[in-house]
Each structure stands twice: as structure tokens, then as C-alpha cells.
C-alpha positions in Angstrom: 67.1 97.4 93.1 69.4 94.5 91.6 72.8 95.1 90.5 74.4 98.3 90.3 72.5 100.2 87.9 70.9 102.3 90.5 74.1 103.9 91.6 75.2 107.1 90.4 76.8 107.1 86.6 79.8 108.5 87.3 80.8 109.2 83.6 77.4 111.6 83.0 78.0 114.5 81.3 75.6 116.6 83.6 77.9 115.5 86.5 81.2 117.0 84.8 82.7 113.8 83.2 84.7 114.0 79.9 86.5 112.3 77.2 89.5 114.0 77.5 92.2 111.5 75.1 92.0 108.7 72.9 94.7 107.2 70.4 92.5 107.4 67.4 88.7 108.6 66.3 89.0 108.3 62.9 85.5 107.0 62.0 83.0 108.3 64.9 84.6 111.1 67.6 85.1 110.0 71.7 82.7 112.4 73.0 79.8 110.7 71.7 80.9 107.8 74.3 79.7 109.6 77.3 76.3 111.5 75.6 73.0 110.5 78.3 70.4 110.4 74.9 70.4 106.8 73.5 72.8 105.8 71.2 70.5 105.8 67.5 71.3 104.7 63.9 70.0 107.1 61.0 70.3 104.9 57.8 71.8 106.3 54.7 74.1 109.3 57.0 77.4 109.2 56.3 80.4 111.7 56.5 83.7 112.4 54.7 85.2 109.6 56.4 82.5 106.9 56.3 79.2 105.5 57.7 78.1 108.1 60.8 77.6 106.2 63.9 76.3 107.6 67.5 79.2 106.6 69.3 83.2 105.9 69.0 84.9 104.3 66.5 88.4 103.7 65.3 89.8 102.9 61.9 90.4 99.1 61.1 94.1 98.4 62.9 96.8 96.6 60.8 99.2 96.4 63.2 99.2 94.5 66.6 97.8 96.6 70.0 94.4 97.9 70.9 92.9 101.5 70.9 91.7 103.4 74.0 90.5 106.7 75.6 90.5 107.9 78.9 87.5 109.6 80.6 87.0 111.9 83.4 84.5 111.2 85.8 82.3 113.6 86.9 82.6 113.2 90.8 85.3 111.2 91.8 84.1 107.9 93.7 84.4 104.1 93.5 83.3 101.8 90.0 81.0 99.1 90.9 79.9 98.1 87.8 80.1 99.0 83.7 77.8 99.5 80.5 79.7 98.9 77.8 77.3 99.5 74.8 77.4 98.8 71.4 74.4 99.2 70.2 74.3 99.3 65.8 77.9 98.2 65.9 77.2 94.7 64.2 80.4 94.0 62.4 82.7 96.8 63.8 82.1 96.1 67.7 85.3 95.2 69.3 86.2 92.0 70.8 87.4 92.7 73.9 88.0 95.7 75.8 89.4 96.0 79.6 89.1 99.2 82.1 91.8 100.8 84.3 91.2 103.2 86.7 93.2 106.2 88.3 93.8 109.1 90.8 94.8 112.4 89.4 94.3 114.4 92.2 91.9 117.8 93.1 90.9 119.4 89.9 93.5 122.4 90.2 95.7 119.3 88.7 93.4 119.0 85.6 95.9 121.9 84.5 97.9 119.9 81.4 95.7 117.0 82.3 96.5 114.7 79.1 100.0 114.8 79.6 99.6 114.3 83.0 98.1 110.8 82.4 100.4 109.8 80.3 103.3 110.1 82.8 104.7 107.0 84.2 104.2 108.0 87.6 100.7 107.8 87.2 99.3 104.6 89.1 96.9 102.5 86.5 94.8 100.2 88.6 93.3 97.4 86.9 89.5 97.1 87.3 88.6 95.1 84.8 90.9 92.6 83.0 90.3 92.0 79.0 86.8 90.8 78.8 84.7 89.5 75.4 81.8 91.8 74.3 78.9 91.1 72.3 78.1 93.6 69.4 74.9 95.6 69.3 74.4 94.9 72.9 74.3 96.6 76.6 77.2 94.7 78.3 76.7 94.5 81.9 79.9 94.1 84.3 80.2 94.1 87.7 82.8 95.1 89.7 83.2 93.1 93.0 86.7 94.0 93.5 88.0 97.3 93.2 91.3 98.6 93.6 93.0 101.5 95.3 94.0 104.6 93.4 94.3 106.7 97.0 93.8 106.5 100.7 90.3 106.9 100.2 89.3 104.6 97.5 88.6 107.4 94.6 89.1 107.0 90.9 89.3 110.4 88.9 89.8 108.8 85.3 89.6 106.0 83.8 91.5 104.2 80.6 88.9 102.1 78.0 91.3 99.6 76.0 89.1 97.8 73.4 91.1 94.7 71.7 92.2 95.5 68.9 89.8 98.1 67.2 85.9 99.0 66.5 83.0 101.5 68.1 81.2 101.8 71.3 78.2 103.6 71.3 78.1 104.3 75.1 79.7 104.0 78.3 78.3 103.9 82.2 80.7 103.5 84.9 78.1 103.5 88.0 79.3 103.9 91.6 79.4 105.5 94.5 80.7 109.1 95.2 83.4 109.3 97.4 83.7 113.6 98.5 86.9 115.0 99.9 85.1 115.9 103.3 88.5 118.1 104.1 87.0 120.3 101.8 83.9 120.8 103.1 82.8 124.2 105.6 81.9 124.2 108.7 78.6 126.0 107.5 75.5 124.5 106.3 75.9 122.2 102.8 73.2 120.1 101.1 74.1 116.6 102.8 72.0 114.6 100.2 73.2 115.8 97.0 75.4 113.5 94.5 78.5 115.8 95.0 78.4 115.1 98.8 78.2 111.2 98.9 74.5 111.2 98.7 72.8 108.0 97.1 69.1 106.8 96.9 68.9 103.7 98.6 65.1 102.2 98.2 62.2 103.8 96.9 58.5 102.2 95.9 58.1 103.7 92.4 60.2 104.6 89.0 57.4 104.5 86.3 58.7 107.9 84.7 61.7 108.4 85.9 64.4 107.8 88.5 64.4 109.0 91.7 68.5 109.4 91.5 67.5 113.0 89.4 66.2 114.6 92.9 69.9 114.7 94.3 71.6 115.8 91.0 73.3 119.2 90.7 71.6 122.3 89.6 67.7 122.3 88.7 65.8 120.1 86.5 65.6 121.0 82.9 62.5 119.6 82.4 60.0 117.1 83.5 62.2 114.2 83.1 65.0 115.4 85.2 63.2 114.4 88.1 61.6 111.6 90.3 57.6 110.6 88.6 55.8 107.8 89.8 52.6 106.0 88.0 49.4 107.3 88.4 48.2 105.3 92.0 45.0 104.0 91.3 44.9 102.4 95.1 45.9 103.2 98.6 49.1 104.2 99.8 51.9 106.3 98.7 55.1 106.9 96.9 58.6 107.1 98.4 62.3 107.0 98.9 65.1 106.7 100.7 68.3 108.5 100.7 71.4 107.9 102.5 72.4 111.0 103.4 76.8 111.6 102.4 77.7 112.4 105.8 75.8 112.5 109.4 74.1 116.1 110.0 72.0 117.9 111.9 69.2 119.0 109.2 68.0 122.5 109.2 66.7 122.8 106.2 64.9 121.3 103.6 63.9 122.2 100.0 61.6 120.3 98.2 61.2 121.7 94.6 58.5 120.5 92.1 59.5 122.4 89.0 57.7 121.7 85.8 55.2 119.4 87.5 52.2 121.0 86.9 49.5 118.9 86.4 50.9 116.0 88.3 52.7 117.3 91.1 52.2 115.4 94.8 49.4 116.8 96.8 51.2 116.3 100.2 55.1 115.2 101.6 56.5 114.2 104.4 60.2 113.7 105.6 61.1 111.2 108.6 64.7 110.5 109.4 66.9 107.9 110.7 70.0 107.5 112.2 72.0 103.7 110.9 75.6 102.6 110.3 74.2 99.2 108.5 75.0 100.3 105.1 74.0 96.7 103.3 70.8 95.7 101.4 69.6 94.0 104.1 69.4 97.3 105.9 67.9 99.1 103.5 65.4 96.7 102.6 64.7 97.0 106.4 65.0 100.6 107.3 62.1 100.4 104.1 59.8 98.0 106.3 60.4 99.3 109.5 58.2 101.8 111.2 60.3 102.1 114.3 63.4 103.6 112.9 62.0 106.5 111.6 61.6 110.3 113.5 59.0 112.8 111.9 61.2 115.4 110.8 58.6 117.4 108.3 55.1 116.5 109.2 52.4 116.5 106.0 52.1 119.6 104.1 50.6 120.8 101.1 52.6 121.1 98.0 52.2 123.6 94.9 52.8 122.6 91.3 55.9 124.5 89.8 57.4 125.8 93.0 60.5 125.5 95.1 59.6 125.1 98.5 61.7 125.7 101.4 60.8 124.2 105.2 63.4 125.4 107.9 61.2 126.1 111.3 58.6 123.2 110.4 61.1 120.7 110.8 60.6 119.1 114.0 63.7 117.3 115.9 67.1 118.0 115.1 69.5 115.4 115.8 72.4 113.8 114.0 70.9 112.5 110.5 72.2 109.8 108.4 69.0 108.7 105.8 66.0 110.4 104.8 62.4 109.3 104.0 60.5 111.5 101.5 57.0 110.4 101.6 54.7 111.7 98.5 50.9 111.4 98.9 49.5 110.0 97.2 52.0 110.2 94.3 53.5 112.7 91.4 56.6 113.8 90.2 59.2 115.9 91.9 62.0 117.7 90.5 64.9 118.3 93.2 64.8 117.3 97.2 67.7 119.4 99.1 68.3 118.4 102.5 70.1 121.2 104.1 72.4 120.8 107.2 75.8 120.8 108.9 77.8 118.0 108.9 78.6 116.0 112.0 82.3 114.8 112.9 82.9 111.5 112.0 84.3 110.3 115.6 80.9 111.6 117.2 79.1 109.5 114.8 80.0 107.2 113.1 80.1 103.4 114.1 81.2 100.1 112.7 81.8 99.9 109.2 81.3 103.2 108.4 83.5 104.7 111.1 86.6 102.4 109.5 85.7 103.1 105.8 86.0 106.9 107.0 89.4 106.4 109.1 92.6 107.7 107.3 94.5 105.2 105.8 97.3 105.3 108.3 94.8 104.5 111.4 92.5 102.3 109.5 96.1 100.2 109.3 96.8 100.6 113.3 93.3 99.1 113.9 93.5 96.2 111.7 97.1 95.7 113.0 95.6 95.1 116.8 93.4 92.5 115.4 96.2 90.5 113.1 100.1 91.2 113.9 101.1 90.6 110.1 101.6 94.1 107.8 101.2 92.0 104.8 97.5 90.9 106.4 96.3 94.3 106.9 97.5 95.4 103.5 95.9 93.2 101.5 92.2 93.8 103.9 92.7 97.6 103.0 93.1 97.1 99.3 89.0 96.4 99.5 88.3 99.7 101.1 85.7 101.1 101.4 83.8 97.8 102.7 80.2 97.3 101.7 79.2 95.9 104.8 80.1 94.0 107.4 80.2 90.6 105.6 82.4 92.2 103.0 85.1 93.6 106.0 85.4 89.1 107.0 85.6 87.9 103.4 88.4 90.7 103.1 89.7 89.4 106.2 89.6 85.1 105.5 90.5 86.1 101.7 93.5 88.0 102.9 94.5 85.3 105.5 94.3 82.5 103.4 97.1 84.1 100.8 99.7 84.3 103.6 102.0 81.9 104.3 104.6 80.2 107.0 106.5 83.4 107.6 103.7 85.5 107.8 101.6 83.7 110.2 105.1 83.4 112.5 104.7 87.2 112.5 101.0 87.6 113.2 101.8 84.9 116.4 104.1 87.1 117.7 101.7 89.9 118.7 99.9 87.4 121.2 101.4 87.1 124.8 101.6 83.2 125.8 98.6 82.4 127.9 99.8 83.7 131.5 101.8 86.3 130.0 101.2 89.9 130.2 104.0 90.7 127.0 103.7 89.7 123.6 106.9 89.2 121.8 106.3 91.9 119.6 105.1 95.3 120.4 101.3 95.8 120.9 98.9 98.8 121.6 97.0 99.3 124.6 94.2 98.6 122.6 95.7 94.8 121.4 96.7 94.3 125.1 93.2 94.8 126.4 92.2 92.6 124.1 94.3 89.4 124.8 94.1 90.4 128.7 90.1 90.3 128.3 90.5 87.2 126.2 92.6 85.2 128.6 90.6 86.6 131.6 88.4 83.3 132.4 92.3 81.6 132.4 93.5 84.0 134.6 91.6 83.0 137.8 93.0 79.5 137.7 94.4 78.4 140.6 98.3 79.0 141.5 98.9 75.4 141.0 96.7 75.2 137.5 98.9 78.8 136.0 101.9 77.3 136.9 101.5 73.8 135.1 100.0 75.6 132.1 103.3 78.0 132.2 105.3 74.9 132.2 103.3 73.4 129.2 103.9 76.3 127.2 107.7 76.1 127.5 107.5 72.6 126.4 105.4 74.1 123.3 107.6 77.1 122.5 110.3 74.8 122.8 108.8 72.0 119.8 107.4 74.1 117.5 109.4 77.5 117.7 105.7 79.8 118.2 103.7 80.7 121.5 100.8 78.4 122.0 98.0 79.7 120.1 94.0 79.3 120.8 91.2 81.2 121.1 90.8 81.7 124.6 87.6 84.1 124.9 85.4 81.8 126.8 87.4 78.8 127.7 88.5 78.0 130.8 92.2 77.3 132.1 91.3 73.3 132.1 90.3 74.1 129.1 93.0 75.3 127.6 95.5 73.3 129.0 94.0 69.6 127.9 94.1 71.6 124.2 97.7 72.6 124.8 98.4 69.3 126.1 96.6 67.3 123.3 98.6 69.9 120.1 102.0 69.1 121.7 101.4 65.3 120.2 101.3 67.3 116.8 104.1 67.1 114.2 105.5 70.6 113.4 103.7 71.6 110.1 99.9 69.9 111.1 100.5 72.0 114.7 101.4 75.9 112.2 97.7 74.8 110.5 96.0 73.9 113.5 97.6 77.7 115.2 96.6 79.7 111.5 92.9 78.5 112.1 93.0 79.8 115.8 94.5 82.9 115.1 91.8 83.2 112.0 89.0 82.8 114.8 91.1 85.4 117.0 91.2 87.8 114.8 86.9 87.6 113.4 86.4 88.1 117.3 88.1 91.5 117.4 87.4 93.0 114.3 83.8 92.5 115.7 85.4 94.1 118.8 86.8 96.8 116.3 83.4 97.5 114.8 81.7 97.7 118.1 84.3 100.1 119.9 
């Protein structure tokens, strides 16, 4: 699964989403943007205003600007990536076009929604600066980078600008839902589903159709809304994962096989899984791995056409975050419901989840135990939610690199001299464990050996106007001292680089400490 046409389309009209304004439509109307059929051409059609085309077009511009619309998603969640297609626009396909993204709120604020978006308090995040397209194509972009519209990393709308005129036949915004959990009851709710943060994370088959279709809302139409696999002609059987949209205990689960009639799985299964490790490598090893998976639903026999419904066959009920759904030996199905009650997040969650899921205002108060500079943690917290771990340290080195003199002087500050209990600038219990562990080894130096280092870090304080930085985990006083003594020969400036690189390897230690807390 390569790229990030796997994830959810946010924009699908069967989730909810909308054109709901555009500046002009003269040739070819907005809605068409956002239809799931194929964009076709039907030679010789044409209206009252011109050529019919299956998609959106604007009239030729004279004057300088661009033309744009603004869509609605469906679910609310984070863009990772964009289909711009404009397939049979040849010589009316625009140039250019760049996306914006916003946060509008619940949807009791869709109430006077278009003049709502065109207020100037509304906060227009930039996802994608102005970018060439190619006509009569599917125009792939990722987004590696995306902004913040609120606490949480949702987008509720975003603004096409195509440079300076021309059609689009369709376009995908594919991400990842992001659900108010506030909202959710404290009674059972389907933890798989789109709505809820659910997301299909591996699977060993798509010959018919996507497996995405079993967590979609409502019940299939028809045979294609739903996961089919290729006729196996060898051993084995079909699958797929699904990480579930928050940790649960499962009670229930409802595997529903509508319209599959004469190709409907014989048998399924359903193990579990509990994981925090949210990146491909873990899903492409949860996939290989026999040992992280619990029977929850041994083998049973499926019916063709038929909802079925397994509460007191489920064996183990523990917190939940991914599901296997094993198919023998392989078929279609329509929906797969995976019933349960949510867990609370500090119970469960660990590591990268558990600060993607903080609030905004304690995410901060974490990173601020790991590096003393507010500018630091602001700039990390603008890549929320993190993909993985990997993603949380390039956020972290990225972020570091763009400070400067000042704001390294104030991260230094938040790190008590080696000897010292206090830190010139206030720290958490949390931050003072921290250094106190970190300077532990230093600590049981002899009387003699603390009070030559204390002396030593006078003389530093005193030359370059900092405490003596380095990072201590590990090293003993002796140690530290001959590195104290050997950066006093520094001149000023090579000395503040020398500290920035330890207090970079500082802080990588405890947001690992952070993660594993």
C-alpha cells in the first residue's frame, strides 16, 4: 500500500462532503468535482453555454486572479495527499492550482456556512502552495507537511485556487479521520467505522474492490460497495487489517455479506491485537507476525446475503486497538462492524499515540520538559498528529535547527548546572527527575571531585554567560569534568554550537523518556 491512496477520501460524497461555493461555474457546475463515477467525455454534448464536460469549469478570465471553490469534507480529519484530475480537459486544464485548508467548527456552525468562510477570522492554512498540473491527467500530491487548523489537527473545508482559469474533472483529498472523541457515549459505538477514526491498514487482496468499503457508513448498495477478492485458485486465505479509532473492549461484531450470493466467504475469523506502533513498518509486521494476535471470533460458517451478528462467541475481551478479519478461503464482503466501548486514553494509550491524543495545552507542558524554549515546542506541535516515532525527531531536529542564539539561551536555562539541584528557570517535577536521573552517575563523585567541577562551572558561567551544557546520562563525573575543562578553551560562538548539539542530544533522550512514560 504505497502512497496515500489507501486512506480514506475525505471529499466522497457518500461520506457527507460538498461543494458548497465557488467564484464562477460558468461552463461545467462544482458539484461534478466531488461525484465517485469516473469523470467521462460524451462527444458531440453540449449545453446552452458550451461543450458539456464531467467536471468544473470556469469561463476564460480576462482579468488578473484565479478561480476557486471551497469543499466540505465529509468527516473532518487530516489531508495527506491530493487527486487533482483533469481528465478530457486538453486545452482548458488550468496551470496551476494550490489548496488551503480550514476549521469551521461542529456542524451546528454549518448554519450560514458560505458567509462564514468568507469572514476574515477564518484561519486559511496553506497545504499546498501553487503547483503546475498536467491536463487530461490524475495529478498525484502528497502532503508531508500539514498544518494546524485546531488543537487537534482537523480540517473541515478546504479552498481549490486553480491559476488563472479552466476545468477539473475530479478531486480526492485522502486522509485520515480525526473524530471529536468528546462526543462520543459512554455506551457501545462501532470502533472500526470511518466516522470513528477507523482505517484499514494491510490486507492480502483488492481484485474487485477495496476493502476501505467494509468500514463506510450505512450498508452497501450493491456488490461493489464492498471488500471482493480474486477467485483463490491455491492455498491460503484472504484478509485485512483494521486499526481500530480508539482502544475498546469489543463485544460485538457484525459481519454482513449483503449481495454476495454466489461468491460470499465460506468461513471468518477475527483475532485482535493490542499496538501503539502506528508506522508501516508496524503494520507490515503486525501482518507477518503470528504472535501478536488473540483469537477473538474462532472459524464460523458464513451465509450469502446475511448480516451476521457474533456477541457471546467472541472469546477474550480486553482493550482492542486492530482487528484481523480472516476470510476462507476468499469472497466478497459487504460491511465488518466491530462493536465495543471505548477505552480512556490515559489507561491505554502509549508513546506516540498517547501524545497525538493529549490536549494541546499538555502536549505543550510535555514537550516543554524536554526542551526549555516555547518557540521549540511550537513549531514540533505544528506537525501534530505524528505519524510515528521517526516523524516526532524529524519534528524535533527540524524545529531545533530554525532557532537561534536567543532561543537556545532560553532552552539552557531549564538545566540546573551539573551539581545543582535548581535550574535557572522554572521546571516540572517531571523535568527535575529528569536532569536529577541524568546527572546521577556525577552525583556519586567524591566530595573533592563535586567541588572542583563546581568550581569549573563558575569559571564557565562566567566566560560564556550559559550553564555548562552536556549530555550527562551515562558519563561519569571525570568524565564530565575533562569535557568541561577541554570547552572552556573554546571562543564564545564555537562553545553556543558545541552546547546547541548537546542540548539537541538532551532533548532525543527524553522525548524517548516522554514516549516511554
Amino acid at each position: 500500500m504505497n502512497g496515500f491512496t489507501h486512506l480514506v477520501d475525505l471529499a466522497a460524497q457518500r461520506l457527507g462532503a460538498k461543494v458548497v461555493d465557488a467564484n464562477d461555474e460558468f461552463f461545467a457546475p462544482k458539484e461534478n468535482l466531488l461525484k465517485q463515477a469516473k469523470p467521462v467525455f460524451i462527444e458531440g454534448k453540449y449545453t446552452a453555454r458550451g461543450k458539456w464536460m464531467d467536471g468544473w469549469e470556469t469561463r476564460r478570465r480576462r482579468t488578473p486572479g484565479f478561480d476557486w471553490c471551497i469543499v466540505r469534507l465529509g468527516l473532518p480529519g487530516t489531508i495527506r495527499g491530493v487527486v487533482v484530475d483533469t481528465s478530457f480537459f486538453r486545452g482548458n486544464f488550468p496551470e496551476r492550482f494550490s489548496l488551503e485548508g480550514c476549521h469551521l467548527g461542529g456542524r451546528p456552525a454549518y448554519k450560514d456556512e458560505r458567509k462564514k468562510l468568507q469572514a476574515a477570522s477564518v484561519k486559511w492554512v496553506e497545504l499546498l502552495a501553487e503547483t503546475s498540473l498536467k491536463g487530461d491527467s490524475q495529478n498525484l500530491f502528497s502532503i508531508d507537511r500539514e498544518g494546524r487548523a485546531d488543537r487537534q489537527g482537523r480540517f473541515t473545508h478546504v479552498r481549490l485556487k486553480i491559476y488563472p482559469d479552466g476545468g477539473v474533472a475530479r478531486l480526492r483529498l485522502h486522509g485520515e479521520v480525526t473524530p471529536d472523541t468528546a462526543q462520543w457515549t459512554k455506551g457501545e459505538l462501532d470502533l472500526a467505522a470511518i466516522e470513528n477514526g477507523g482505517q484499514v491498514i494491510s490486507f492480502s487482496d483488492q481484485f474487485f474492490s477495496e476493502p476501505l468499503n467494509l468500514l463506510m457508513p450505512g450498508h452497501g448498495k450493491n456488490m461493489s460497495d464492498g471488500w471482493e477478492t480474486r477467485r483463490r485458485r491455491g492455498a491460503g486465505h484472504d484478509w485485512v487489517i483494521v486499526k481500530l479509532g480508539v482502544p475498546g473492549v469489543i463485544r460485538r461484531i457484525d459481519v454482513d455479506t449483503a449481495y454476495f450470493k454466489g461468491n460470499f466467504p465460506e468461513d471468518c475469523s477475527v483475532e485482535a491485537s493490542y499496538s501503539a506502533d502506528d508506522s508501516a513498518a508496524g503494520a507490515s509486521a503486525m501482518a507477518n507476525s503470528a504472535g501478536v494476535w488473540r483469537e477473538l471470533l474462532p472459524r464460523v460458517p458464513l451465509q450469502a446475503n446475511h448480516l451476521h451478528i457474533f456477541r457471546r462467541q467472541l472469546h477474550e475481551k480486553t482493550a482492542t486497538t486492530h482487528v484481523r478479519l480472516s476470510i476462507f478461503p476468499d469472497g466478497g464482503v459487504s460491511r465488518f462492524r466491530v462493536f465495543g466501548k471505548a477505552v480512556q486514553p490515559a489507561k491505554t494509550f502509549s508513546g506516540i499515540e498517547k501524545l497525538n491524543r493529549m490536549t494541546c495545552a499538555k502536549a505543550a507542558d510535555a514537550l516543554y520538559d524536554c526542551c526549555g524554549s516555547k518557540k521549540w515546542v511550537r513549531q514540533v506541535l505544528a506537525h501534530r498528529p505524528f505519524r510515528d516515532v521517526a516523524h516526532l525527531h524529524d519534528a524535533a531536529q527540524e524545529a531545533w535547527s530554525k532557532l537561534r542564539r536567543n532561543d537556545w539561551l532560553t532552552a539552557f536555562r531549564s538545566h540546573p548546572a551539573i551539581g545543582a539541584e535548581k535550574a535557572a528557570a522554572k521546571q516540572t517535577q517531571t523535568a527535575r527527575n529528569w536532569s536529577a536521573d541524568e546527572q546521577s552517575v556525577a552525583q556519586r563523585a567524591s566530595p573533592e571531585t563535586i567541588s572542583v567541577l563546581t568550581a569549573a562551572n563558575h569559571a564557565y558561567e562566567a566566560a560564556f554567560g550559559h550553564v555548562f551544557l552536556i549530555c550527562a546520562a551515562g558519563k561519569t563525573s571525570e568524565q564530565i569534568l575533562k569535557a568541561l575543562q577541554e570547552r572552556l578553551a573554546h571562543e564564545p560562538e564555537v562553545e553556543l554550537r558545541v552546547a546547541a548539539e548537546e542540548q539537541k542530544e538532551i532533548t532525543r533522550l527524553r522525548l524517548e523518556k516522554l514516549l516511554n512514560s
